[in-house]
C-alpha positions as CSV (number, residue, x, y, z in Angstrom):
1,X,0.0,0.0,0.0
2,X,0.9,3.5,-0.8
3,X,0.3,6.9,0.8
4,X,0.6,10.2,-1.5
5,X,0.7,12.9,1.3
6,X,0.1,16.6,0.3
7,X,0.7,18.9,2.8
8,X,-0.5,22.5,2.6
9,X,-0.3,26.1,4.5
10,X,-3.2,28.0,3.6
11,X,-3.0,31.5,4.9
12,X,-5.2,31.9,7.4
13,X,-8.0,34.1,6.4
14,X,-8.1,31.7,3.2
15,X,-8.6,28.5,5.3
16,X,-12.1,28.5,5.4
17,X,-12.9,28.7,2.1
18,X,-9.8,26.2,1.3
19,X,-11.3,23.7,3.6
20,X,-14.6,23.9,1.8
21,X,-12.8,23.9,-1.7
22,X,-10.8,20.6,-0.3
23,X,-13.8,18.9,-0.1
24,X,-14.9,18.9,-3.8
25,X,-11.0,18.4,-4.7
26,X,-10.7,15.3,-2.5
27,X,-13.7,13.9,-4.1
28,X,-12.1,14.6,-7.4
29,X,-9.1,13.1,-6.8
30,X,-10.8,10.1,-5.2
31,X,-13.0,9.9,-8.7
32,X,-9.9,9.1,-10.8
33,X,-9.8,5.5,-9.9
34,X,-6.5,5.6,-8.3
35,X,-6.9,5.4,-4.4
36,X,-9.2,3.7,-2.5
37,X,-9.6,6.4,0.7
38,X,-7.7,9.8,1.7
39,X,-7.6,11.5,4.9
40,X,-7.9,15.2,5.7
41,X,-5.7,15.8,8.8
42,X,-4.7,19.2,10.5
43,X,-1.4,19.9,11.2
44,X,-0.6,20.5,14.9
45,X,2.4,22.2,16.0
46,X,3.5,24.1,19.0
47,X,5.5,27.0,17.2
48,X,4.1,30.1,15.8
49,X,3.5,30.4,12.4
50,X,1.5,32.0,9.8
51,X,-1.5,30.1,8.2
52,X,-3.0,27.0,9.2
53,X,-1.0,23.4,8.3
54,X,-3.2,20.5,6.6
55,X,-2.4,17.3,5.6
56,X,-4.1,15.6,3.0
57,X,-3.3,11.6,2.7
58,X,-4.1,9.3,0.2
59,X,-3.8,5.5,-0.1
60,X,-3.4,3.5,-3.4
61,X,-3.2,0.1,-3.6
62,X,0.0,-0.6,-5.9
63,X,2.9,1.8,-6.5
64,X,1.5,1.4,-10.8
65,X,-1.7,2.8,-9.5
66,X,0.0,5.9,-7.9
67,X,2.4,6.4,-11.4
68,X,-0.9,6.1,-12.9
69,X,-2.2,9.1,-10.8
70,X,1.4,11.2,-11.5
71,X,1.0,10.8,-15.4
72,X,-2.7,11.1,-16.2
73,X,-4.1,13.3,-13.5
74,X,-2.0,15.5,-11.1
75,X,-1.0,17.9,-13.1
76,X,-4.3,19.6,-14.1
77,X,-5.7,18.5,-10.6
78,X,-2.8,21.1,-9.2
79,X,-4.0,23.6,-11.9
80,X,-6.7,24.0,-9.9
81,X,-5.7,25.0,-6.7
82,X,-3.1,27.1,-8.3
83,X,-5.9,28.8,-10.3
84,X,-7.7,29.7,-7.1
85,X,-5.3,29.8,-4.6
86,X,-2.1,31.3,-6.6
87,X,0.6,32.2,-4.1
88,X,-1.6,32.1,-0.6
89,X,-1.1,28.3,-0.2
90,X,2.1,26.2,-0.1
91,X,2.2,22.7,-0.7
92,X,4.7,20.1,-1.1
93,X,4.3,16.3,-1.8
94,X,5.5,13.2,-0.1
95,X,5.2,9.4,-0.7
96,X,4.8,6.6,2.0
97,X,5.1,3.1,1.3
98,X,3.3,0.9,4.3
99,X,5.5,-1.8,5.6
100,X,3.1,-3.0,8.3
101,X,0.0,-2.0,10.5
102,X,0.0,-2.6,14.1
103,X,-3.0,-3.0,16.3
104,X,-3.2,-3.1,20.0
105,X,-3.9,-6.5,21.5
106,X,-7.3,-6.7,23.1
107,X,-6.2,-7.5,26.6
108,X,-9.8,-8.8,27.6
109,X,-9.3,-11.8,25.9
């Protein structure tokens, strides 16, 4: 399993609208066929700084599915939010590769 994250600063008097805008984009993403779930996180950190921090994470089965996304769809998908959100959002991309989940052990049993 793969995990494209995306995470963004939006500057703050933007991130309401952004968050709203995220929805419809997530969806849109999610409608190319190429992962199976994504997750819409907020960044929490102690220090001061301007905007607000999101993370947006999404899983795809096989690394061919995620090359899939990078060739036919991610480039007009980041038009968008260029488009609408120019220079008041920064974003930069990372890629996870899942080794192994872990679950607590139910101790009742």
């Amino acid at each position: 399993m793969y995990i494209y994250n995306v995470t963004i600063n939006i500057e703050e008097q933007l991130h309401k609208e952004w968050l709203t805008w995220m929805e419809t984009h997530i969806s849109d993403v999610l409608n190319t066929g190429k992962f199976t779930s994504a997750k819409l996180t907020e960044v929490l950190v102690d220090q001061e700084i301007e905007g607000r921090t999101y993370s947006v994470q999404y899983t795809a089965n096989t690394r061919e599915d995620l090359d899939a996304y990078y060739k036919e769809d991610a480039d007009n998908l980041r038009v968008e939010a260029i488009k609408k959100f120019g220079d008041k959002m920064l974003a930069f991309r990372t890629e996870l590769r899942l080794i192994k989940e872990f679950y607590p052990i139910n101790a009742s049993n």
